[in-house]
mmCIF file of the protein (N, C-alpha, C, O) and its ligand, coordinates in Angstrom:
data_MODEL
# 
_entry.id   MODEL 
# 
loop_
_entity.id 
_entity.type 
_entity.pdbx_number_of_molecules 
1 polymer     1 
2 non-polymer 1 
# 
_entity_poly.entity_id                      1 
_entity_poly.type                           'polypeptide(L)' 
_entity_poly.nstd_linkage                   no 
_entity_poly.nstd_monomer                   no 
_entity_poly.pdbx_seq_one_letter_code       
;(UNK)(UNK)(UNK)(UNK)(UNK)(UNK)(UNK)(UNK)(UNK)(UNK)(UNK)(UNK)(UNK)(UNK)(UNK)(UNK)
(UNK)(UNK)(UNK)(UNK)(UNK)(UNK)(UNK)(UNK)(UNK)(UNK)(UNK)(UNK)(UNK)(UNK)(UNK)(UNK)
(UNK)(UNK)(UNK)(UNK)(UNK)(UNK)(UNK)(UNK)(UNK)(UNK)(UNK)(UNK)(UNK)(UNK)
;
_entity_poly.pdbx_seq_one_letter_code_can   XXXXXXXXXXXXXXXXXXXXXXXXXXXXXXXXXXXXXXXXXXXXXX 
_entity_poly.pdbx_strand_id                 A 
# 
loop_
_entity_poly_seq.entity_id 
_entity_poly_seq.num 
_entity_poly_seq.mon_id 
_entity_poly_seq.hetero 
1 1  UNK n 
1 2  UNK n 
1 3  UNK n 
1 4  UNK n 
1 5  UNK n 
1 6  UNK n 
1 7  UNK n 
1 8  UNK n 
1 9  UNK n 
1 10 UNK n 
1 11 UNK n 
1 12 UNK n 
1 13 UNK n 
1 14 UNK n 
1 15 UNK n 
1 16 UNK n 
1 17 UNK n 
1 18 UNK n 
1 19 UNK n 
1 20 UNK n 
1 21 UNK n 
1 22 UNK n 
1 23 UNK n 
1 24 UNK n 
1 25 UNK n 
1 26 UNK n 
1 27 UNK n 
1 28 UNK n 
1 29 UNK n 
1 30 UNK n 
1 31 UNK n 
1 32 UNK n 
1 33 UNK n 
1 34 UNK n 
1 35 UNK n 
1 36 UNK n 
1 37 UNK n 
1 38 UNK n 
1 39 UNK n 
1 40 UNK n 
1 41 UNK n 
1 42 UNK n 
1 43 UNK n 
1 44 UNK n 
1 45 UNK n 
1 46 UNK n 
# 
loop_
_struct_asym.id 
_struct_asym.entity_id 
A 1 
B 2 
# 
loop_
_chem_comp.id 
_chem_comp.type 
_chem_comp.mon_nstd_flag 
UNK 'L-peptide linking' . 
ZN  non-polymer         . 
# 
_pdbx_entity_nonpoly.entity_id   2 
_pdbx_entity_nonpoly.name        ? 
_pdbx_entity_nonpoly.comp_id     ZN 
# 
_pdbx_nonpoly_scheme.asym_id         B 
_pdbx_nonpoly_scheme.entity_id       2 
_pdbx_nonpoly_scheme.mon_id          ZN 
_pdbx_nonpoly_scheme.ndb_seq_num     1 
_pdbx_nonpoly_scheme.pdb_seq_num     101 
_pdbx_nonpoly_scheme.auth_seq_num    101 
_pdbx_nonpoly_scheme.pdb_mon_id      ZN 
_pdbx_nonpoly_scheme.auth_mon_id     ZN 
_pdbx_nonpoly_scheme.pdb_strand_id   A 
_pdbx_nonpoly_scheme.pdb_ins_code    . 
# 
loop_
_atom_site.group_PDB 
_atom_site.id 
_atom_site.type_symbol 
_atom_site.label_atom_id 
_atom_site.label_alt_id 
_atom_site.label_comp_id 
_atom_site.label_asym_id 
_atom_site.label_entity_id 
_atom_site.label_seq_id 
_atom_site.pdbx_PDB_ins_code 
_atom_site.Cartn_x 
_atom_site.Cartn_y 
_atom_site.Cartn_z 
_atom_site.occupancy 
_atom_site.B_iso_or_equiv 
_atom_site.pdbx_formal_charge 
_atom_site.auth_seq_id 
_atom_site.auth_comp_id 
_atom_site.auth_asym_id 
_atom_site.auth_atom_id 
_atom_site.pdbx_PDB_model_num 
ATOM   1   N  N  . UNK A 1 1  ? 99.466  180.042 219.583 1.00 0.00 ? 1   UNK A N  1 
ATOM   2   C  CA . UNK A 1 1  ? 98.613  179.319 220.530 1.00 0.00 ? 1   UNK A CA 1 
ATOM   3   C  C  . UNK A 1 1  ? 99.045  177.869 220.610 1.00 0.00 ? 1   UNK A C  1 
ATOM   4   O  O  . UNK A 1 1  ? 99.098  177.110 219.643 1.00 0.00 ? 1   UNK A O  1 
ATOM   5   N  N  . UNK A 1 2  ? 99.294  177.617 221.640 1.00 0.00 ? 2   UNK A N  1 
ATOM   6   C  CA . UNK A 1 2  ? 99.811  176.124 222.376 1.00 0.00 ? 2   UNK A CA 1 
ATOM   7   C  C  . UNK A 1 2  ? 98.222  175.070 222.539 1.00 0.00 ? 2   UNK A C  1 
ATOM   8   O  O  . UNK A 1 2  ? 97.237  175.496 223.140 1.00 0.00 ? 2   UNK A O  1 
ATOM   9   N  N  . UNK A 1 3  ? 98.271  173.734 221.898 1.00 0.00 ? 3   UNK A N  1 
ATOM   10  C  CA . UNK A 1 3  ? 97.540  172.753 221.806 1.00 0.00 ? 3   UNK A CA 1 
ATOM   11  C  C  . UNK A 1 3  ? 97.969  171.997 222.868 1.00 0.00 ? 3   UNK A C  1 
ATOM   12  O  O  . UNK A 1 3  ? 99.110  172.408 223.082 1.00 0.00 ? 3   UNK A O  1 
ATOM   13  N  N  . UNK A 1 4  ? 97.704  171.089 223.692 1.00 0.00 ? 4   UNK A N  1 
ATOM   14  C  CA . UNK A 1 4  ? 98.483  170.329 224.434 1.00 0.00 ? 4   UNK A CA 1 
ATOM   15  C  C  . UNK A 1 4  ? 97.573  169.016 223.924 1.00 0.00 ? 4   UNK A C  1 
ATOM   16  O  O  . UNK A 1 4  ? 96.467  168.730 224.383 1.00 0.00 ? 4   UNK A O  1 
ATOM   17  N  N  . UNK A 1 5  ? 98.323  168.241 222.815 1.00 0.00 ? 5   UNK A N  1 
ATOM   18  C  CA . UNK A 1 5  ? 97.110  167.166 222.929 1.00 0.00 ? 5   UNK A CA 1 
ATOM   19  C  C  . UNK A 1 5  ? 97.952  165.803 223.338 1.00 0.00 ? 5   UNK A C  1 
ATOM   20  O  O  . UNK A 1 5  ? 99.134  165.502 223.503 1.00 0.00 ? 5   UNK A O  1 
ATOM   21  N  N  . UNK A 1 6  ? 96.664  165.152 223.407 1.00 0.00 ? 6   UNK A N  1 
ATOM   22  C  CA . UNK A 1 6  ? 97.407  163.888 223.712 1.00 0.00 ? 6   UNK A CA 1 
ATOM   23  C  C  . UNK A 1 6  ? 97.026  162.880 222.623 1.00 0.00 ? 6   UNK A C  1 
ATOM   24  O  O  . UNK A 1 6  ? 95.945  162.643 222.085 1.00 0.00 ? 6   UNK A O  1 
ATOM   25  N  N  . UNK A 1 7  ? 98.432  162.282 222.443 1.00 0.00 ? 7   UNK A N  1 
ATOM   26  C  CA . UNK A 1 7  ? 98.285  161.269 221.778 1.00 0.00 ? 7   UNK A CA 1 
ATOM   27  C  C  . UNK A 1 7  ? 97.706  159.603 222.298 1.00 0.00 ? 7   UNK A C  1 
ATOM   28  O  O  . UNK A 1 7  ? 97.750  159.034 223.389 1.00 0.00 ? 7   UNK A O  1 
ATOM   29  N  N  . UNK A 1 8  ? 97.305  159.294 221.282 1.00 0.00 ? 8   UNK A N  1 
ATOM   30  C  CA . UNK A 1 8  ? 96.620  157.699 222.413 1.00 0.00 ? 8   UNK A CA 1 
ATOM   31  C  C  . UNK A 1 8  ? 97.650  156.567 222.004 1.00 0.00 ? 8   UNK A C  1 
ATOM   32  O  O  . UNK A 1 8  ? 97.651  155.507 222.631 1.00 0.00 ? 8   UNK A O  1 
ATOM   33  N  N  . UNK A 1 9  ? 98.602  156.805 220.868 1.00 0.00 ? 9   UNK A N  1 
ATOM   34  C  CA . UNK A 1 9  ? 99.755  156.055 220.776 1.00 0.00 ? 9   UNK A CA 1 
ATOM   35  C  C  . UNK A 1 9  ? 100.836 156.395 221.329 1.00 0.00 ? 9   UNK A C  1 
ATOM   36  O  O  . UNK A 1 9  ? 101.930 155.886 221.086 1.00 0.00 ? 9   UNK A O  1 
ATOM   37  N  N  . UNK A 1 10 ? 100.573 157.470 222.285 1.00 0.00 ? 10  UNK A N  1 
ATOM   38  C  CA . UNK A 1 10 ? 102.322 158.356 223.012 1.00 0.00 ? 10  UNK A CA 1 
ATOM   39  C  C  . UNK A 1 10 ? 102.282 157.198 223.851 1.00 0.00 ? 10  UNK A C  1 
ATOM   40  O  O  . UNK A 1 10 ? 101.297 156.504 224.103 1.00 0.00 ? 10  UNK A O  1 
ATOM   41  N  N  . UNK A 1 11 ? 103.937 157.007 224.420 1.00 0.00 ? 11  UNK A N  1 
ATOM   42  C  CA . UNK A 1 11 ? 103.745 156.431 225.807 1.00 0.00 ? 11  UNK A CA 1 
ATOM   43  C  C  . UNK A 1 11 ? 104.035 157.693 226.757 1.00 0.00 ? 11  UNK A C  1 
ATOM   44  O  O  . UNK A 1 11 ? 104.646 158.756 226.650 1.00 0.00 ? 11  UNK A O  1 
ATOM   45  N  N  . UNK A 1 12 ? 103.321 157.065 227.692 1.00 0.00 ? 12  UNK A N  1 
ATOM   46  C  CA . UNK A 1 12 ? 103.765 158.064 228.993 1.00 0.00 ? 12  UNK A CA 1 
ATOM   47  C  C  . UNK A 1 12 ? 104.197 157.839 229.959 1.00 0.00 ? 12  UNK A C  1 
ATOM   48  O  O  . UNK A 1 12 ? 104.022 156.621 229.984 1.00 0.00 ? 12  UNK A O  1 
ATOM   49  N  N  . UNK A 1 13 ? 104.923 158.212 231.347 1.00 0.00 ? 13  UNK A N  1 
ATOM   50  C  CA . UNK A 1 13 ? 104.975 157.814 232.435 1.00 0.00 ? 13  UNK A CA 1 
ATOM   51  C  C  . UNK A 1 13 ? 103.995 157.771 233.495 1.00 0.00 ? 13  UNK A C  1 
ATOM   52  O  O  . UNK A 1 13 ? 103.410 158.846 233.361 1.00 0.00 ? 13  UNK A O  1 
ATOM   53  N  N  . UNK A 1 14 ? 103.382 157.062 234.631 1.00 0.00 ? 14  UNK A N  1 
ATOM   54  C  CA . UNK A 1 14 ? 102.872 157.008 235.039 1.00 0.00 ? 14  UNK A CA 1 
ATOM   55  C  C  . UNK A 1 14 ? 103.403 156.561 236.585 1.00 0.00 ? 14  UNK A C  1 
ATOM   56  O  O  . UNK A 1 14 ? 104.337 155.761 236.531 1.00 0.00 ? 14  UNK A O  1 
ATOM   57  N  N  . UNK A 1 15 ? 102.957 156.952 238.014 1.00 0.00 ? 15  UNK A N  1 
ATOM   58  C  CA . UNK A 1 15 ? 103.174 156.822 239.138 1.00 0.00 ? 15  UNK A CA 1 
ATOM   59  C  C  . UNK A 1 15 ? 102.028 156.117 240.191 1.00 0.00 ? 15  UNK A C  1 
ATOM   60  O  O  . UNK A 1 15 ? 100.801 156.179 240.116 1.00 0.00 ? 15  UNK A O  1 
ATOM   61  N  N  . UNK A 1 16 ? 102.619 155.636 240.892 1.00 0.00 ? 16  UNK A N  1 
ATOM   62  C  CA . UNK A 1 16 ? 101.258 154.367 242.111 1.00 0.00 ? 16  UNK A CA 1 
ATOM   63  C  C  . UNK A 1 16 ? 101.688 155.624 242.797 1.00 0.00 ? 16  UNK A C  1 
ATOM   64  O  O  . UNK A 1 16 ? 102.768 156.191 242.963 1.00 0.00 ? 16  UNK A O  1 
ATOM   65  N  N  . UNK A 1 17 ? 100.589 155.824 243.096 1.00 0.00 ? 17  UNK A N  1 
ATOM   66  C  CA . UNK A 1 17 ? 99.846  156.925 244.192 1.00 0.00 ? 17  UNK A CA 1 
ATOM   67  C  C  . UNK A 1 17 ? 100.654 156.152 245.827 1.00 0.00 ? 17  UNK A C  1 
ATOM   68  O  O  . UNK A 1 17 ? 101.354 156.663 246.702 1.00 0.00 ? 17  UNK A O  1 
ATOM   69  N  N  . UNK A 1 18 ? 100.073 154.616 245.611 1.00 0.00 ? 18  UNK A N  1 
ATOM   70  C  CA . UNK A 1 18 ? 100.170 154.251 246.905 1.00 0.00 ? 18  UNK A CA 1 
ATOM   71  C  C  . UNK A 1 18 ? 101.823 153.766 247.164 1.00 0.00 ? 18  UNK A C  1 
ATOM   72  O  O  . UNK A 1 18 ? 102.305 153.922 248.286 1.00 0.00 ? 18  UNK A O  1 
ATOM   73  N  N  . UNK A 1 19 ? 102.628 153.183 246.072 1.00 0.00 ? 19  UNK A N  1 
ATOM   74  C  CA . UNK A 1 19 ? 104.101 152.568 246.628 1.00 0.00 ? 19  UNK A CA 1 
ATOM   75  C  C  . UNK A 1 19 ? 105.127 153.125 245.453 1.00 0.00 ? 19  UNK A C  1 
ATOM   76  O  O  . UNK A 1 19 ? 106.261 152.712 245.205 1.00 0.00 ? 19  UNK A O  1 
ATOM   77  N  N  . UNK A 1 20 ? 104.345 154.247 244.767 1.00 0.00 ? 20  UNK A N  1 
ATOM   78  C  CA . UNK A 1 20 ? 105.339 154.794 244.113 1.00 0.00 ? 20  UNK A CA 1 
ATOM   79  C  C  . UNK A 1 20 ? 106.295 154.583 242.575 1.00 0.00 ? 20  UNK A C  1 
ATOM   80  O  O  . UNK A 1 20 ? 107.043 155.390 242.023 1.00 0.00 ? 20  UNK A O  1 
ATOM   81  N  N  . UNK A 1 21 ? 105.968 153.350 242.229 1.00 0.00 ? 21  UNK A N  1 
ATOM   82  C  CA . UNK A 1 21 ? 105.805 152.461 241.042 1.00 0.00 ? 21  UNK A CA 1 
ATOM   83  C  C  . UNK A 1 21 ? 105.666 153.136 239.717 1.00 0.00 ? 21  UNK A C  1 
ATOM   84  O  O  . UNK A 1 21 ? 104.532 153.237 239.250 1.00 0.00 ? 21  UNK A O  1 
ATOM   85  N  N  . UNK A 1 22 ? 106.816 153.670 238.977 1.00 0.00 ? 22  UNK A N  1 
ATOM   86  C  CA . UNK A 1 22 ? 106.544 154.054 237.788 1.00 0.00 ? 22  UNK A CA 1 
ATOM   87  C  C  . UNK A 1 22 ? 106.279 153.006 236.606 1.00 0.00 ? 22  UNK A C  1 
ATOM   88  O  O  . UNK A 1 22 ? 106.764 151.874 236.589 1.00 0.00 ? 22  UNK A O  1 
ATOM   89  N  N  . UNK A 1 23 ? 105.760 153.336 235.995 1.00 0.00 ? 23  UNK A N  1 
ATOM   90  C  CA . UNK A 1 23 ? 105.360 152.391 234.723 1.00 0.00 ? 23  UNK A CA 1 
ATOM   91  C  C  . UNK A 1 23 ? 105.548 153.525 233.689 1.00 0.00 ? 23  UNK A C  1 
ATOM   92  O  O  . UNK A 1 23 ? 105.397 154.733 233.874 1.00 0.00 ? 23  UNK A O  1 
ATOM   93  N  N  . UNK A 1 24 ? 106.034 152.657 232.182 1.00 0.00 ? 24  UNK A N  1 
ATOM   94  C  CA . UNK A 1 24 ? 105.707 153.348 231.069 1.00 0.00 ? 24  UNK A CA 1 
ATOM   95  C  C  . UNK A 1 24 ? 104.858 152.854 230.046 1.00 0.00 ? 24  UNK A C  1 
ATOM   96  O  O  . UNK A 1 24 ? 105.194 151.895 229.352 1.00 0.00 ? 24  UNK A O  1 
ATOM   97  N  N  . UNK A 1 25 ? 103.415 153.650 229.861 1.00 0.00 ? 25  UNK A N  1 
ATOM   98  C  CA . UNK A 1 25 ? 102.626 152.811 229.046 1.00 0.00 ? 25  UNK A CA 1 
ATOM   99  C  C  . UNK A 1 25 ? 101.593 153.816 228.231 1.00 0.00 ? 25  UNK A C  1 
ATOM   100 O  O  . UNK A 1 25 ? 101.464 155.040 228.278 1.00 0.00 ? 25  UNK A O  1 
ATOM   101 N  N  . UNK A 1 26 ? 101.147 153.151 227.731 1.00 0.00 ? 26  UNK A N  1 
ATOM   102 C  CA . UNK A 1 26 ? 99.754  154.127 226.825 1.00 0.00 ? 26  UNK A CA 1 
ATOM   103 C  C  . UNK A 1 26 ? 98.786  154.809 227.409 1.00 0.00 ? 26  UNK A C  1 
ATOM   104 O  O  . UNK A 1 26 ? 98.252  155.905 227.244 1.00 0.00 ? 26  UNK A O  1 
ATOM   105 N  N  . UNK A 1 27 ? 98.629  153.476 228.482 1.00 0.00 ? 27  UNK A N  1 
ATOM   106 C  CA . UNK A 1 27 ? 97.416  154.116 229.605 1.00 0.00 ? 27  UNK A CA 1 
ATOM   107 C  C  . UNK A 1 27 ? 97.424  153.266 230.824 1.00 0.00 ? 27  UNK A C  1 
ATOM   108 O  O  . UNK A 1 27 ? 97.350  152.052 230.638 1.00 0.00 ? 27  UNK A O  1 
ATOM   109 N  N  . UNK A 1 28 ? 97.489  153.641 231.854 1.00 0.00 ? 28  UNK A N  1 
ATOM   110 C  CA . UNK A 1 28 ? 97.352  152.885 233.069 1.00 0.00 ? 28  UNK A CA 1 
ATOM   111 C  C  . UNK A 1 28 ? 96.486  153.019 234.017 1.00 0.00 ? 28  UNK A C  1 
ATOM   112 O  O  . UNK A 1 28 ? 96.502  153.965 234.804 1.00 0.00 ? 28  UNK A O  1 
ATOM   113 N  N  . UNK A 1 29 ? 95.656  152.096 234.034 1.00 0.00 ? 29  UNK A N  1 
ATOM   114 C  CA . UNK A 1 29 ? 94.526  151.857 235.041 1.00 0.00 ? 29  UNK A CA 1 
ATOM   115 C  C  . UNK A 1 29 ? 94.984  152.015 237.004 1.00 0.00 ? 29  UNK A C  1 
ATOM   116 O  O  . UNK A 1 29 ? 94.625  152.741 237.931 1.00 0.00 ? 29  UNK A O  1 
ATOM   117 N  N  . UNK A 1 30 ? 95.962  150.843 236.812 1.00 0.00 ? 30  UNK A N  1 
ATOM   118 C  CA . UNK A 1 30 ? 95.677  150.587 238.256 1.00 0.00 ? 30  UNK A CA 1 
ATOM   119 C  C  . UNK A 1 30 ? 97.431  149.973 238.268 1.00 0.00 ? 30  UNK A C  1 
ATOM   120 O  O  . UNK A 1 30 ? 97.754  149.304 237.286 1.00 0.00 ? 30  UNK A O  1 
ATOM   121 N  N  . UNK A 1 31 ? 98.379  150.188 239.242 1.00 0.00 ? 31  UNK A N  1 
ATOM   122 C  CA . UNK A 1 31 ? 99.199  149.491 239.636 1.00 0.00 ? 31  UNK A CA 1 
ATOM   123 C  C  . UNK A 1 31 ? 99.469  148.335 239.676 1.00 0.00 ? 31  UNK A C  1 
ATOM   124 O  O  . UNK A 1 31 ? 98.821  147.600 240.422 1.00 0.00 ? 31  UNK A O  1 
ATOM   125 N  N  . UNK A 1 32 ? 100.851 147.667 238.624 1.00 0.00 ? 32  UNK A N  1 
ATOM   126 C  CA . UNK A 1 32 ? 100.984 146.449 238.586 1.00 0.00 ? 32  UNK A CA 1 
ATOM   127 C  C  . UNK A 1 32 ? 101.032 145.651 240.066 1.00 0.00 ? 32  UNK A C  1 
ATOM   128 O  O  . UNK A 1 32 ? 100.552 144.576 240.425 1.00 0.00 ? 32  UNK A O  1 
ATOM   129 N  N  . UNK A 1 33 ? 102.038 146.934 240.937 1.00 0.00 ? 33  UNK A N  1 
ATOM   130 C  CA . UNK A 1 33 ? 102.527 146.014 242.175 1.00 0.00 ? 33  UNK A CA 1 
ATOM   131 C  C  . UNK A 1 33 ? 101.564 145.716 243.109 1.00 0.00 ? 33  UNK A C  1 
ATOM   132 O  O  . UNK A 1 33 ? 101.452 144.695 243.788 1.00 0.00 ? 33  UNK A O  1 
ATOM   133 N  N  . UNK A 1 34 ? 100.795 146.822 243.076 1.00 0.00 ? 34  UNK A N  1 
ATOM   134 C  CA . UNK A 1 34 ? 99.888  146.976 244.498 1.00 0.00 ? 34  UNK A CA 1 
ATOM   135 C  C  . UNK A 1 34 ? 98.225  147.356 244.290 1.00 0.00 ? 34  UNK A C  1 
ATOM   136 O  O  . UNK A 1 34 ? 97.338  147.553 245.120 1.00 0.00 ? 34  UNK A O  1 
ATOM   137 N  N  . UNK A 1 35 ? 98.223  147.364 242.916 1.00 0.00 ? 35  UNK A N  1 
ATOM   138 C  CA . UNK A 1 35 ? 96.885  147.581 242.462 1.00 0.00 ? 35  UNK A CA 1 
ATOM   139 C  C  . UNK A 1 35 ? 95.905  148.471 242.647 1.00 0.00 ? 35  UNK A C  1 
ATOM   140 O  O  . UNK A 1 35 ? 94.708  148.313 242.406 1.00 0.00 ? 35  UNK A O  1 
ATOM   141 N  N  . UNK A 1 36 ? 96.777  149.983 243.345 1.00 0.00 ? 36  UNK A N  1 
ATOM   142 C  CA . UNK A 1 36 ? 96.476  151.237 243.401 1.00 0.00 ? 36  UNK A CA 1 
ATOM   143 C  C  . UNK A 1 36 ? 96.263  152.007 242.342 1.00 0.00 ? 36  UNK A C  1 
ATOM   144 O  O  . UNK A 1 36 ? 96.657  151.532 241.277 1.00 0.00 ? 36  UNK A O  1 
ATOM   145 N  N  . UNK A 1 37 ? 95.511  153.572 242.293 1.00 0.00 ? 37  UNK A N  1 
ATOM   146 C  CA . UNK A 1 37 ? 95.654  154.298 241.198 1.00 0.00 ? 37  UNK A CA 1 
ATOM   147 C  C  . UNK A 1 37 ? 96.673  154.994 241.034 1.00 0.00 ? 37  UNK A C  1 
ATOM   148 O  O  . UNK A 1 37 ? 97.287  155.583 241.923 1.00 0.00 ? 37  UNK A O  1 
ATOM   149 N  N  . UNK A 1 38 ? 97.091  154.960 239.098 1.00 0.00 ? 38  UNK A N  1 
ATOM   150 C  CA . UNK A 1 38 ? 98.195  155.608 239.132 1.00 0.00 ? 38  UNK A CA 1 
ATOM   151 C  C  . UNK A 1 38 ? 97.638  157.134 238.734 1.00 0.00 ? 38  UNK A C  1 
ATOM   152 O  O  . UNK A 1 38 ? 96.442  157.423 238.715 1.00 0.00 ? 38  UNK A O  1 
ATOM   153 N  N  . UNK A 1 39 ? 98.492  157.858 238.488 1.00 0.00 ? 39  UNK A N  1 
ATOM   154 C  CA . UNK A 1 39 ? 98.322  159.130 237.778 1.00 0.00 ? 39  UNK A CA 1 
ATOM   155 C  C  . UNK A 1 39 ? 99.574  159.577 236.759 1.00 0.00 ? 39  UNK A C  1 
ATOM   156 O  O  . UNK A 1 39 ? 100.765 159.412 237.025 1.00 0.00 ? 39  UNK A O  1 
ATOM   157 N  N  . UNK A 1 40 ? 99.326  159.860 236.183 1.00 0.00 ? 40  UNK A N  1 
ATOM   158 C  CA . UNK A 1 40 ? 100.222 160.152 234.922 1.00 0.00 ? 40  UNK A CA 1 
ATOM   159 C  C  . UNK A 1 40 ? 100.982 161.353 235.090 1.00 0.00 ? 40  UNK A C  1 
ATOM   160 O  O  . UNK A 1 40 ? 100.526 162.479 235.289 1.00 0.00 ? 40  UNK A O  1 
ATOM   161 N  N  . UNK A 1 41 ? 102.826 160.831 234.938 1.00 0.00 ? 41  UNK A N  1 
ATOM   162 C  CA . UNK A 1 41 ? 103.608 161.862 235.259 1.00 0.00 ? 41  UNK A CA 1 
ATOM   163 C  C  . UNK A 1 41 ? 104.004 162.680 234.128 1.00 0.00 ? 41  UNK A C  1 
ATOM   164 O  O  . UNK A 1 41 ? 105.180 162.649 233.763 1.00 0.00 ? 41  UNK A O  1 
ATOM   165 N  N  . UNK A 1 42 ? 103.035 163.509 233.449 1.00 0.00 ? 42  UNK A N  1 
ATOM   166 C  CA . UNK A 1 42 ? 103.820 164.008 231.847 1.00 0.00 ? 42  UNK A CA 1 
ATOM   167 C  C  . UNK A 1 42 ? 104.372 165.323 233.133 1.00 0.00 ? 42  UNK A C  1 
ATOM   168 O  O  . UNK A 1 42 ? 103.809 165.824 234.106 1.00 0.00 ? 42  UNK A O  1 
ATOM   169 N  N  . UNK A 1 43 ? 106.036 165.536 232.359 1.00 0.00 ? 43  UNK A N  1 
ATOM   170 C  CA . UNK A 1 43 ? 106.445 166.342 232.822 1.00 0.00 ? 43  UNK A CA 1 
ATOM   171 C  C  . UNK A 1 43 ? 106.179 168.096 232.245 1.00 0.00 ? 43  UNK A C  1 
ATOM   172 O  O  . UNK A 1 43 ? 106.770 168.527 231.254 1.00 0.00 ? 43  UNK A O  1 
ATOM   173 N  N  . UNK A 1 44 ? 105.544 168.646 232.777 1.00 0.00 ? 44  UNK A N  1 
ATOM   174 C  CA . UNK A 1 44 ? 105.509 170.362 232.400 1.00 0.00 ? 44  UNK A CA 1 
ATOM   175 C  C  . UNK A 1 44 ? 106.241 170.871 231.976 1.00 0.00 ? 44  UNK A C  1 
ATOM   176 O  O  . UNK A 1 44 ? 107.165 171.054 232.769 1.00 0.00 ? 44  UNK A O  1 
ATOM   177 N  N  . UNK A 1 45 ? 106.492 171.510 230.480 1.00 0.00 ? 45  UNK A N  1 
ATOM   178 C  CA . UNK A 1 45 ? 107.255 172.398 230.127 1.00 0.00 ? 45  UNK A CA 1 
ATOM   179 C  C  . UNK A 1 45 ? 107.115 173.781 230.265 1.00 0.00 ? 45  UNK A C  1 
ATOM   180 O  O  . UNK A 1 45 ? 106.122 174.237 229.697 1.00 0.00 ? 45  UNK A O  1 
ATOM   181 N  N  . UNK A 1 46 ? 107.740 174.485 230.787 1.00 0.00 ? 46  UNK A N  1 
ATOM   182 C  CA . UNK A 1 46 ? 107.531 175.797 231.122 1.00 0.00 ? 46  UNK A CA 1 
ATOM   183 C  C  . UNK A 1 46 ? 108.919 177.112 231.036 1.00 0.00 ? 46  UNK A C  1 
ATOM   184 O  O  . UNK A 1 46 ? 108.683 178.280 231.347 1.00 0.00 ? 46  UNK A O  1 
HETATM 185 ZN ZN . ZN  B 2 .  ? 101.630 150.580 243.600 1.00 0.00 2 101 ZN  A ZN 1 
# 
């Protein structure tokens, strides 16, 4: 059985919804450039 946890010290990647803006960080609120929401790009292993 597969756990998927998250760590709160991982970094992760993260993407601006609105201009596309990756960041790598712990946690990201809001877009440095444009101050949009990001969403977090963990990539799927499958
Ligand atoms: Zn942005």
């Amino acid at each position: 059985m597969k756990d998927v946890q998250f760590n709160p010290d991982d970094v992760s990647s993260y993407e601006c919804f609105d201009c596309g803006t990756v960041v790598r960080a712990t946690t990201a609120a809001c877009c440095p450039d444009c101050g949009a929401d990001m969403r977090n790009r963990r990539t799927p292993i499958e």
